[in-house]
C-alpha positions in Angstrom: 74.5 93.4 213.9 74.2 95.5 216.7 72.8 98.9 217.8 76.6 100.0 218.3 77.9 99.3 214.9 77.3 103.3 213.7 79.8 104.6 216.9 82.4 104.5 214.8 85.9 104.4 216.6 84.9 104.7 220.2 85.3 101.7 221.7 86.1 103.0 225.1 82.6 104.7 225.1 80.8 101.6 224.1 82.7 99.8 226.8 81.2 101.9 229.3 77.8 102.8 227.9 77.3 98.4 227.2 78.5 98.3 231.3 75.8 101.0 232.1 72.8 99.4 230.3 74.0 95.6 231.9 74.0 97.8 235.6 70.5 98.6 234.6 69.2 95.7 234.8 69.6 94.9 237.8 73.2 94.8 239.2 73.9 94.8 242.6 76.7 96.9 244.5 79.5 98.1 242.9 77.9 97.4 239.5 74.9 99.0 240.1 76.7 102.5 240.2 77.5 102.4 236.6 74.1 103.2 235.8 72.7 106.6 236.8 69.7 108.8 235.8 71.9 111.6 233.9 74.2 111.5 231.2 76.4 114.5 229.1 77.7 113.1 226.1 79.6 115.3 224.0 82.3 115.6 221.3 83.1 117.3 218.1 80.7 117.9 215.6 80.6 114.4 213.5 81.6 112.5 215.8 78.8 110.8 216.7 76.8 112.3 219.9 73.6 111.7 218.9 74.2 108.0 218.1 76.0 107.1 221.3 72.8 108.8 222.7 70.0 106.7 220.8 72.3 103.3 220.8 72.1 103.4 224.4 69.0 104.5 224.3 68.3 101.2 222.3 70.2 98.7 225.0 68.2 99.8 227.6 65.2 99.4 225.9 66.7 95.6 224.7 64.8 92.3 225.4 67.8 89.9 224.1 68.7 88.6 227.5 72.3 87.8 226.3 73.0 91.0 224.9 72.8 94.8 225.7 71.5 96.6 221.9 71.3 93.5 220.0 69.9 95.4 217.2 67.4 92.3 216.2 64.6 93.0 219.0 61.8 94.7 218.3 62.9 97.3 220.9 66.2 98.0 219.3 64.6 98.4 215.6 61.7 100.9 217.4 64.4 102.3 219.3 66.6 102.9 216.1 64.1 104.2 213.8 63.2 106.9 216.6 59.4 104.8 217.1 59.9 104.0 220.2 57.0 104.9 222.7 59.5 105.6 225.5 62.2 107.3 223.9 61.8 110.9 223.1 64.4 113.0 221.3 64.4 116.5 221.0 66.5 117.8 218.0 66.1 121.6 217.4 66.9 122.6 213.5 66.4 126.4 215.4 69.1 128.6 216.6 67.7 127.8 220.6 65.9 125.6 222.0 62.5 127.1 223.6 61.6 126.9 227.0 58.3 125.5 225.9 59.8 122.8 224.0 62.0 121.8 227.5 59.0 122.3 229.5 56.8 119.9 227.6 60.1 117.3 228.1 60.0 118.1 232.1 56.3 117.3 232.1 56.6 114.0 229.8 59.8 113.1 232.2 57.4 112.8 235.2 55.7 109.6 233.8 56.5 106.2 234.0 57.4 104.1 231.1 54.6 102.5 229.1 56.7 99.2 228.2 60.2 99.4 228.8 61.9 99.4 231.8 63.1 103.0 231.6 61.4 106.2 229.8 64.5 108.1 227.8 64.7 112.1 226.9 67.3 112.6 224.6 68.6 116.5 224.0 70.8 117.0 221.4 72.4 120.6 221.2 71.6 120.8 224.7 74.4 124.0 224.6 71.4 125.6 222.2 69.6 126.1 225.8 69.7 129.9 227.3 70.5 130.1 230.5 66.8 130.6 231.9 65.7 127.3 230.2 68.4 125.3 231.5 67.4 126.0 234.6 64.1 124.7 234.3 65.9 121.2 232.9 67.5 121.4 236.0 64.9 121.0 238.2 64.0 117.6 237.0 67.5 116.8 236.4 67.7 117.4 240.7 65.0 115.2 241.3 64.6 112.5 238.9 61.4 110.5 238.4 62.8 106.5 239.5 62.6 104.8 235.8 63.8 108.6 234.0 67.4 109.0 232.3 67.9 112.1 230.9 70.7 111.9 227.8 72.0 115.4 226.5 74.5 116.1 223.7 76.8 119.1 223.5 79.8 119.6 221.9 82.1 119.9 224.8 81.0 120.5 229.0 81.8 124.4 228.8 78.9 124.5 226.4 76.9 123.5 229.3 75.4 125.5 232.3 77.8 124.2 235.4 74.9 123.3 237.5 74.0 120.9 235.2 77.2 119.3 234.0 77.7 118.7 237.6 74.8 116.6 238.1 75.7 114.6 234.6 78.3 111.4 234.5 80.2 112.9 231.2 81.3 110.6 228.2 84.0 112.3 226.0 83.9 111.2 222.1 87.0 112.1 220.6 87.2 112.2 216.4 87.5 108.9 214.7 89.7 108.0 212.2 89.4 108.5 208.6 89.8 104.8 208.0 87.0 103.7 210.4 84.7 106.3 209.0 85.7 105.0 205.4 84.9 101.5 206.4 81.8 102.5 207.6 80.7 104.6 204.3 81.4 101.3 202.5 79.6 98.9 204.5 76.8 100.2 205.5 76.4 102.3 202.3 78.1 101.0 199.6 80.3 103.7 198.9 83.6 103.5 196.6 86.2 102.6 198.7 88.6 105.6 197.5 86.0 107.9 197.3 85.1 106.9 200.5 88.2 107.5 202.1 88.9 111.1 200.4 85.3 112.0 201.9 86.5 110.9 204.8 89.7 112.7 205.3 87.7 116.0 203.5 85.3 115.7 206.2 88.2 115.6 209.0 86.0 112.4 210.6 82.4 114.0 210.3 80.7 111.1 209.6 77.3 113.2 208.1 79.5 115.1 206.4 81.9 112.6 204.9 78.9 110.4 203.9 77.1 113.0 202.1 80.3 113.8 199.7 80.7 110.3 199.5 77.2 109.5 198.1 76.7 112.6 195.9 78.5 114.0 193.0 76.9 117.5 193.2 78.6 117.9 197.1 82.2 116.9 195.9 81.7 119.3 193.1 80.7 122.3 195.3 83.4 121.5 197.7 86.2 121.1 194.6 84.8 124.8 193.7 85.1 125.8 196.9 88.3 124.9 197.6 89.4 126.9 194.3 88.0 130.3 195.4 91.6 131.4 197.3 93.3 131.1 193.7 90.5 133.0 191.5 90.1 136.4 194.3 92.1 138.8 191.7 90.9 142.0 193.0 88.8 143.2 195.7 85.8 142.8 193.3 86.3 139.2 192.7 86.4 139.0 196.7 82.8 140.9 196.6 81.4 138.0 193.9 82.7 135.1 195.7 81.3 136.7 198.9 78.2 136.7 197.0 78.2 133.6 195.6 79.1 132.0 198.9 76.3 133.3 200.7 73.7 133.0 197.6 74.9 129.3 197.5 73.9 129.2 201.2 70.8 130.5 201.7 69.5 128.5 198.1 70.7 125.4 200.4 68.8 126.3 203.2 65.9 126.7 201.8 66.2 123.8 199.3 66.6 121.7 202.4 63.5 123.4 204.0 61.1 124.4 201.5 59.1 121.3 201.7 58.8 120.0 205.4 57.8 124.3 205.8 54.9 124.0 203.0 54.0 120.3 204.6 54.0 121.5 208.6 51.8 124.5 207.0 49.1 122.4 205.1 49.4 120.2 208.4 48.6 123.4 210.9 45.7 124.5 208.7 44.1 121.3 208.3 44.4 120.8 212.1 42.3 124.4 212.7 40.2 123.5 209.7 40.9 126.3 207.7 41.5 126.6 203.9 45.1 127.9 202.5 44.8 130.8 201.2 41.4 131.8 203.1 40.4 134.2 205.9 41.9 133.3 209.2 40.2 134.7 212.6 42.5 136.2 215.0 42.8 133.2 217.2 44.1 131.1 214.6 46.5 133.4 212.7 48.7 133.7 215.9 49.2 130.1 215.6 49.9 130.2 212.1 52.7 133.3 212.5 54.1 131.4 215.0 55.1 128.6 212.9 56.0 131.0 210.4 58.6 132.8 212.8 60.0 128.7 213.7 60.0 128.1 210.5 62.0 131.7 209.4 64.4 131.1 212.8 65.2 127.1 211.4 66.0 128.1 207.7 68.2 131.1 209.3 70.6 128.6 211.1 70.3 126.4 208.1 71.5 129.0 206.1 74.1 129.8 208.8 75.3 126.1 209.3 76.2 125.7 205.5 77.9 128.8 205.5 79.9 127.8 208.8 80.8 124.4 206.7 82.0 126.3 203.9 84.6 128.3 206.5 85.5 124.8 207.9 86.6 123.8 204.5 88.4 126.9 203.5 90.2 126.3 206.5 91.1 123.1 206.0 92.7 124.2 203.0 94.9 126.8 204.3 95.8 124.1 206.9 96.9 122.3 204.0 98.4 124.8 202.7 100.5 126.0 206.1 102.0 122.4 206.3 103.4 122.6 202.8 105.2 125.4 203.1 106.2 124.0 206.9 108.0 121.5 204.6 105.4 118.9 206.2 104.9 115.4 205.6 101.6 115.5 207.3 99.0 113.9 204.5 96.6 116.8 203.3 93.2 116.7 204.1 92.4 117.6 200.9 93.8 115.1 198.8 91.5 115.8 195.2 93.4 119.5 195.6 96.6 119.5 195.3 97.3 121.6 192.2 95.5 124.2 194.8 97.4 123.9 197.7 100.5 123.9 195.5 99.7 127.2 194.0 99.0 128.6 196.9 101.5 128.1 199.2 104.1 128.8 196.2 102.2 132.2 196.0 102.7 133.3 199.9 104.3 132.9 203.3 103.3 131.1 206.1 103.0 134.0 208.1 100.1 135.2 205.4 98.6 131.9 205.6 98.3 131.9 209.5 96.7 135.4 209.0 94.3 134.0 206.6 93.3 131.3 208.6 92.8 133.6 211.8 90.5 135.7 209.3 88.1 132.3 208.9 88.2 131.9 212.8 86.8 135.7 213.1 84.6 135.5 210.3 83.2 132.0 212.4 82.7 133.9 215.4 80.9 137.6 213.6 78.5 134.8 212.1 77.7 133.0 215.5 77.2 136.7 217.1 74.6 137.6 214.0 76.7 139.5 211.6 74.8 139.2 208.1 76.5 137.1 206.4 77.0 138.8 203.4 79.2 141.9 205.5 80.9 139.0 207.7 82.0 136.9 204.0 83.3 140.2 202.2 85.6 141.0 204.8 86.5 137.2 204.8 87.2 137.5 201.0 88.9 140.8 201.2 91.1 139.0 203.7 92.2 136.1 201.8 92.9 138.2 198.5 95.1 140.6 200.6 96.8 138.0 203.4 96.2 141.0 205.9 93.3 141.8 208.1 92.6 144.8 206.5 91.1 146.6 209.8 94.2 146.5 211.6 96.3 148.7 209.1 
């Protein structure tokens, strides 16, 4: 066992990150310089940012003094579970991250460690950061406290301000493969091995995501329905319902999957001020209490807006599919559990309609990341995908 066992198919990174945390320790010279105080980790969306982040986290924290993130230490299992006293990880479920929230992490950055040899921020979605709050982070980034290394997680340098991805050493994950993240799904969580390995490939390498359809019924049978929407859009009003559906589907997800921390950070707040819910609230406190609301309204809103984005990413992995069937392919699908799909599809059109189509899911991607409701930026989606034309460039 060891704290590196979840970075799945990057053994280059490993390599270099086990070198840094042995530098730590004390290496001399030429050694000594593969440790330094700021790191940018980034990589595609699954592939497994966050965990390089904390399992190095973990080997620096390490007492074993034969290995760097045994994984058996008490540090290591702290260090893992996210208990750690001198590891703090900041990881926003909100569309930005505040200035007050980095502010907090400049000020905590400035102490020494309690009882590891280093003190660890973490960031992940550091690209969530506007331009003004990076440039607070960079200020302590500058001028690092001596026992303070910073970790932050984008998914590739451009998504991060240049001043600070200069002052960063970067690590580049790249996407593992299917059959490492397969393995994976079965040994650690005891997943069928061919289910495992269609999640995988479904989920293009994202290990949350390929894990989740692994271990649950109910996501492989909203994906399968999903993936059949292209062959039931008869008419511009079956395009409006699966637009509906689609974003009904994704905002009942979003707030399934927040519902219950909201009503528990709420009863938390109250109890906190020592007020009653559903009482009188003096002016003081009901700022406070609208200002969790407006989080809380701002997390389920790219909640709702993340499933919907997953839902594009699968639609276009389908026309993907699609595109190298009628290419006369022998590129394996992604989606394997859809092939009387893909079949129907690509006997039904060209490939010059299905490269339209899938330029239609890129736009519809990007009106959603600039705030188009979702419901105006999905109809024109559907509209597209019934007709194989962008319909406002006739």
């Amino acid at each position: 066992m060891s704290v590196w066992d979840a970075l799945v198919g990057q053994p280059d990174v490993v390599e270099r990150l086990q070198e840094a945390a042995r530098a730590a320790r004390g290496a001399e010279g030429a050694e000594a310089a593969r440790m330094t105080h700021a790191w940018l980790i980034t990589g595609p969306p699954g592939s497994g940012r966050s965990v390089a982040a904390r399992a190095f986290a973990a080997a620096l924290v390490c007492t074993d003094p034969d290995e760097v993130g045994c994984g058996r230490c008490t540090a290591c299992t702290t260090a893992l579970a996210g208990s750690h006293a001198d590891i703090t990880v900041l990881a926003t479920e909100k569309v930005t991250i505040s200035i007050d929230e980095v502010r907090e992490l400049v000020t905590l950055a400035q102490r020494a460690p309690g009882s590891a040899p280093w003190r660890m921020v973490i960031v992940e979605d550091a690209d969530r950061m506007v331009e003004r709050t990076s440039n607070l982070l960079l200020k302590s980034i500058e001028e690092p406290p001596p026992r303070t290394v910073w970790l932050l997680c984008a998914p590739s340098p451009r998504d991060v301000v240049t001043t600070i991805r200069s002052r960063c050493r970067s690590l580049q994950l790249r996407i593992p493969d299917p059959a490492a993240v397969a393995d994976l799904l079965v040994t650690r969580d005891g997943a069928d091995p061919r289910i495992a390995m269609e999640s995988a490939r479904a989920a293009q390498s994202h290990i949350g995501l390929a894990r989740r359809l692994a271990l649950h019924d109910d996501a492989r049978a909203r994906r399968a329905d999903l993936l059949r929407v292209p062959v039931e859009l008869g008419s511009v009003a079956d395009a409006a319902q699966a637009a509906a559906t689609l974003v009904e589907i994704a905002a009942a997800d979003a707030t399934a999957a927040t519902e219950e921390r909201n009503a528990t950070e709420r009863a938390d707040l109250l109890r906190a001020l020592g007020a009653e819910e559903g009482g009188r609230l003096p002016p003081a406190l009901r700022a406070q209490v609208r200002q969790l609301e407006e989080d809380q309204k701002r997390r389920t809103t790219r909640a709702q807006r993340d499933v919907l984005d997953g839902s594009l990413l699968a639609l276009m992995s389908l026309y993907r599919d699609v595109l190298l069937r009628q290419l006369g392919s022998d590129v394996p699908a992604i989606n394997a559990g859809a092939e009387d799909v893909i079949e129907t599809v690509a006997a039904g059109s060209r490939s010059e309609t299905t490269l339209r189509r899938l330029d239609a899911i890129r736009t519809a991607r990007e009106r959603l990341e600039f705030n188009v409701p979702p419901l105006l930026a999905v109809e024109a989606l559907m509209v597209d995908l019934w007709s194989g034309v962008d319909l406002a460039r006739v």
